[in-house]
C-alpha positions as CSV (number, residue, x, y, z in Angstrom):
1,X,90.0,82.8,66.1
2,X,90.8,86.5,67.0
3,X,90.2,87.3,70.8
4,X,90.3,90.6,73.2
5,X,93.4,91.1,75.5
6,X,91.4,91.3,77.9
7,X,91.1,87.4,77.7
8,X,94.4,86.5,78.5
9,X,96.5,87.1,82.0
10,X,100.1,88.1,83.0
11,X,102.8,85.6,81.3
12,X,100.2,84.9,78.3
13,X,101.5,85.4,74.2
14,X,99.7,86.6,71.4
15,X,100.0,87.7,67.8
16,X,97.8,90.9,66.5
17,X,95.9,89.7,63.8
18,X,94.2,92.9,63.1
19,X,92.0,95.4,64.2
20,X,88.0,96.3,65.6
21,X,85.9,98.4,63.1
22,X,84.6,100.6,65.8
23,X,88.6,101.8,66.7
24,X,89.2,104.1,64.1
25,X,91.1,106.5,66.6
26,X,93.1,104.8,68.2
27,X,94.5,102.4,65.0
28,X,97.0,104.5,64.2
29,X,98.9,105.6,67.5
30,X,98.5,101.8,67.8
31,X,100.4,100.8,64.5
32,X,103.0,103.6,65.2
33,X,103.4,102.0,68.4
34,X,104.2,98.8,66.5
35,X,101.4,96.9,67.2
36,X,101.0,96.1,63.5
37,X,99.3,92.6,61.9
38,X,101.5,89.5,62.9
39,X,103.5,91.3,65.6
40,X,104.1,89.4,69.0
41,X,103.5,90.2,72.0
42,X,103.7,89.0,76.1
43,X,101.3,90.1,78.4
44,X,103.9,91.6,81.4
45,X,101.3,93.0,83.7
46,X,98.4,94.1,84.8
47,X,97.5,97.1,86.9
48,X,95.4,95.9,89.8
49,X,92.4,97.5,88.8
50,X,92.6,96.0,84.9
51,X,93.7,99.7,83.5
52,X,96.0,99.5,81.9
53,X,98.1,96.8,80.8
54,X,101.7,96.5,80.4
55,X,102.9,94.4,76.8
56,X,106.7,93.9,75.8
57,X,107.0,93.4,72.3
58,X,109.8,94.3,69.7
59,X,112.4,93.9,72.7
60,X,110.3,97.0,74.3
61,X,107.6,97.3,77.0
62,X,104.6,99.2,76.2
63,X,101.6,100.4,78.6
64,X,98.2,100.2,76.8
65,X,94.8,101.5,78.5
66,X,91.4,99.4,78.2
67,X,90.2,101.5,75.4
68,X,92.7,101.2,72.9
69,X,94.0,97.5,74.0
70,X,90.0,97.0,73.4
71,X,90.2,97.4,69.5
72,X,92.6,94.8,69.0
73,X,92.0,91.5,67.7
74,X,94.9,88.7,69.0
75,X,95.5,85.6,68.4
76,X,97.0,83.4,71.6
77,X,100.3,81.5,71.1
């Protein structure tokens, strides 16, 4: 069942299972980014206010803001 990154918290792992329909601008800074279909990812931080949100994946952190975390759809590990 794919679910927003917004549900998890700091120390949680997922897998990007694909994308929302609605996030046609931001897909493809986010699969340059590497954030491609079965990649793996840990949730490092949050900022305290939710925005944004700090991933490491690929043995690299990434910051992500609320709108274009919002178009992914993840998987929890």
């Amino acid at each position: 069942m794919a679910i927003s990154l917004k549900n998890l918290i700091a120390g949680d792992t997922g897998k990007v299972v694909g994308f929302e329909q609605s996030g046609k601008a931001y897909r493809k800074r986010l699969l340059a980014m590497g954030l491609t279909p079965g990649t793996e990812f840990s949730i490092t931080r949050f900022a305290p206010m939710g925005d944004p949100v700090e991933i490491k994946l690929r043995g690299f952190s990434l910051t992500l803001r609320k709108d274009e975390a919002a178009i992914l759809l993840i998987e929890k590990l």
